[in-house]
C-alpha positions in Angstrom: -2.0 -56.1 -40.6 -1.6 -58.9 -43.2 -3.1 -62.4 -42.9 -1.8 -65.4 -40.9 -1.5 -66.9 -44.8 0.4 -63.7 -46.1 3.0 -64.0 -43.1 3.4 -67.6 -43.1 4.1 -67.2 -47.2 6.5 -64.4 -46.3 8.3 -66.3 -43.6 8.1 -69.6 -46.3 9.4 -68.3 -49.1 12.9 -66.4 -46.8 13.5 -69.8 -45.3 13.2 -71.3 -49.0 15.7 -68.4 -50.4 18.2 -69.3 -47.9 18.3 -72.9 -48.4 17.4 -73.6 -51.9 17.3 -70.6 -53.5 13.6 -69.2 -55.4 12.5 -69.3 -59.0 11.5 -65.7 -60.5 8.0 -66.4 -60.4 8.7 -66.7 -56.1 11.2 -63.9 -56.2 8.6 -61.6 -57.7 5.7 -63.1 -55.1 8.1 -62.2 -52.4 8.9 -59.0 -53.4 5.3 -57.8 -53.8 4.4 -59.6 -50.2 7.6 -57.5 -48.7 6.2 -54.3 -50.2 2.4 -55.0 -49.4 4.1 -55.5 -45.5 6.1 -52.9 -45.1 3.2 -50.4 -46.9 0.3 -52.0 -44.1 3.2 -51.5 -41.8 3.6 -48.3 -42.1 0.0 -47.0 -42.3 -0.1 -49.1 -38.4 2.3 -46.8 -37.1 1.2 -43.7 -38.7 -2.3 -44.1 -37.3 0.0 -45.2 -33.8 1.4 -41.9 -33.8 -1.6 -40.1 -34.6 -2.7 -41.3 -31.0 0.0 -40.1 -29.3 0.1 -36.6 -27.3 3.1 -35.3 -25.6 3.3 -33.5 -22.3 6.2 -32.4 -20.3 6.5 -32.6 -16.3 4.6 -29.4 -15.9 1.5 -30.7 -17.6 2.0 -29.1 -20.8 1.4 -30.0 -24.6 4.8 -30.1 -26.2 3.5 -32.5 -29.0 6.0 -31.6 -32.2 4.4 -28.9 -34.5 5.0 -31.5 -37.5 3.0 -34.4 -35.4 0.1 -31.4 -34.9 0.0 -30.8 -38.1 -0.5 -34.1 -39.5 -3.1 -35.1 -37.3 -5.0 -32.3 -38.5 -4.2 -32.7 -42.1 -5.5 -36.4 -41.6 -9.2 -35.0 -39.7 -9.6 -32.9 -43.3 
C-alpha cells in the first residue's frame, strides 16, 4: 500500500481542488499519486484473489477456471 505521506498528499491536494482550485504543477502531482494508487491497488487485490479457493456445500473445488489459471500463470 502507499505511505501515510502519499495518502495524506492524496487526501490534501482533493480537499485543496474542491476549495481553491490546484495549479498544473499540483494537478499533475495528483494525477500521478491517483494512478500510483489505483496501480498498488490493484496489485493488493490481485494477490487477495490469488488466496482465495472456492468450494460448494458438497466440499468441492468450484474455483473459476479463469481464477485457476491465473494462479498458475503467476507460480511460473
Amino acid at each position: 500500500m502507499l505511505s501515510k505521506d502519499k495518502m495524506a498528499r492524496i487526501n490534501q491536494l482533493s480537499k485543496k481542488s474542491k476549495t481553491e482550485g490546484l495549479t498544473e504543477a499540483e494537478a499533475q502531482e495528483q494525477q500521478e499519486l491517483r494512478k500510483e494508487y489505483l496501480q498498488t491497488f490493484r496489485q493488493s487485490m490481485t494477490n487477495h484473489l490469488h488466496t482465495i479457493k472456492v468450494v460448494d456445500e458438497k466440499g468441492n473445488d468450484v474455483t473459476p477456471k479463469k481464477l485457476k489459471d491465473s494462479k498458475k500463470k503467476r507460480l511460473h
